[in-house]
C-alpha positions in Angstrom: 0.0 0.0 0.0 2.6 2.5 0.8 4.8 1.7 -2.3 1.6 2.7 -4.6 0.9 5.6 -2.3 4.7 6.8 -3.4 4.0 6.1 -7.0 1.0 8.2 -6.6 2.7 11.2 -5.2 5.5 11.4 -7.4 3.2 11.0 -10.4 1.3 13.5 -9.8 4.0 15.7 -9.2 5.2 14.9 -12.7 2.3 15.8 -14.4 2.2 18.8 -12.3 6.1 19.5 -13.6 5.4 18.9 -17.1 1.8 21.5 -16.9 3.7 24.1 -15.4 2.5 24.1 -11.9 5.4 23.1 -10.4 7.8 25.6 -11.1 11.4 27.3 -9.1 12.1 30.6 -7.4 15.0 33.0 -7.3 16.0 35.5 -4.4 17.8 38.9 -4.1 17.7 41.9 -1.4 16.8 44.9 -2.0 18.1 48.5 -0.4 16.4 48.1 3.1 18.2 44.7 3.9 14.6 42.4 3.1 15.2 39.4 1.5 12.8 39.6 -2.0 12.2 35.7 -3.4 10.5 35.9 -7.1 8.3 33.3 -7.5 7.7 32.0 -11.0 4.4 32.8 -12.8 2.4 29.7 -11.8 2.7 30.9 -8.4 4.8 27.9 -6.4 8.3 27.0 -5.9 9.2 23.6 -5.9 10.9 21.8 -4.5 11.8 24.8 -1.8 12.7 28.6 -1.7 15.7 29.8 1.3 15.7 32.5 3.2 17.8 33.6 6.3 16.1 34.2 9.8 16.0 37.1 11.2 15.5 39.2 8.4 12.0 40.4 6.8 10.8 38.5 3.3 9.3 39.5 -0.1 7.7 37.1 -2.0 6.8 38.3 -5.8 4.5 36.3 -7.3 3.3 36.4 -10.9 -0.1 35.8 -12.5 -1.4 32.5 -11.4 -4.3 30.6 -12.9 -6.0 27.5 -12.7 -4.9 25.4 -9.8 -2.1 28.4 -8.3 -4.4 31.3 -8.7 -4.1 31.9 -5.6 -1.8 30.8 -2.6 -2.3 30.7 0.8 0.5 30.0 3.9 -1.7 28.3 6.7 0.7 28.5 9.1 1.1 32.0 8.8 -2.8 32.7 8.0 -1.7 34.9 4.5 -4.2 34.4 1.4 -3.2 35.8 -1.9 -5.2 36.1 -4.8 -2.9 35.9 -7.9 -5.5 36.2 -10.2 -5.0 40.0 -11.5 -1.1 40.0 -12.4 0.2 38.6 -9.4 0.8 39.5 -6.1 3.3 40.8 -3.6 3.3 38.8 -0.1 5.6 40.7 3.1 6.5 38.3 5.9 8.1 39.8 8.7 11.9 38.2 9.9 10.7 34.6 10.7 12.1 32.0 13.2 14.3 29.3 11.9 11.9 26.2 10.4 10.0 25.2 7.1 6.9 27.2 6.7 4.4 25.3 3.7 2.6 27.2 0.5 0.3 25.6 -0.6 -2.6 26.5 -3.8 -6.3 27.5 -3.5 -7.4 24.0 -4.0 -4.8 22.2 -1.8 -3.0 20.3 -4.9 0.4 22.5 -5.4 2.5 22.7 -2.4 6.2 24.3 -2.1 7.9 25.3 1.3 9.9 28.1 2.4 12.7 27.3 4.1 13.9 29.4 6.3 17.4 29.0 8.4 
């Protein structure tokens, strides 16, 4: 049971690959010292986007549709509708740990590690 449960999961995540939902994210700073992470157009990373504690984040996101129009941390009770050219999400400097995005219809999932 669990070996088809694996299969499952890792075929879905191709198909999500090859459509585009599963995409990567790049990160800067800007002037004032905040760490900005540019998320690709679909509106995920995958597998993971870094970022150093302590210091205040910026996630850019670009249009999403379909299953990443909008995106939503739980643990940190943020929704964001992507829907009308993206959207701009500011964390404040976050404790060490892995904090989960996840899509409106709780298929696409990244996490933003944070250390």
């Amino acid at each position: 049971m669990q070996s088809r449960l694996v299969v499952l999961v890792v075929s879905v995540l191709a198909i999500l690959s090859v459509a585009g939902c599963a995409q990567t994210a790049t990160g800067s700073a800007d002037a004032d010292g905040r760490q900005v992470i540019e998320v690709s157009s679909q509106g995920t990373f995958e597998p993971a986007a870094t970022a150093k504690a302590g210091q205040p984040i910026r996630l850019e996101f670009g249009p999403g549709g379909g299953c990443t129009a909008a995106i939503k941390f739980d643990q940190l009770g943020i929704y964001e509708d992507l829907t009308d050219g993206g959207g701009t999400v500011e964390l404040p400097a976050l404790d060490p740990g892995q904090y989960s995005l996840i899509c409106q219809s709780d298929m696409v999932m990244g996490v933003l590690v944070v250390e």
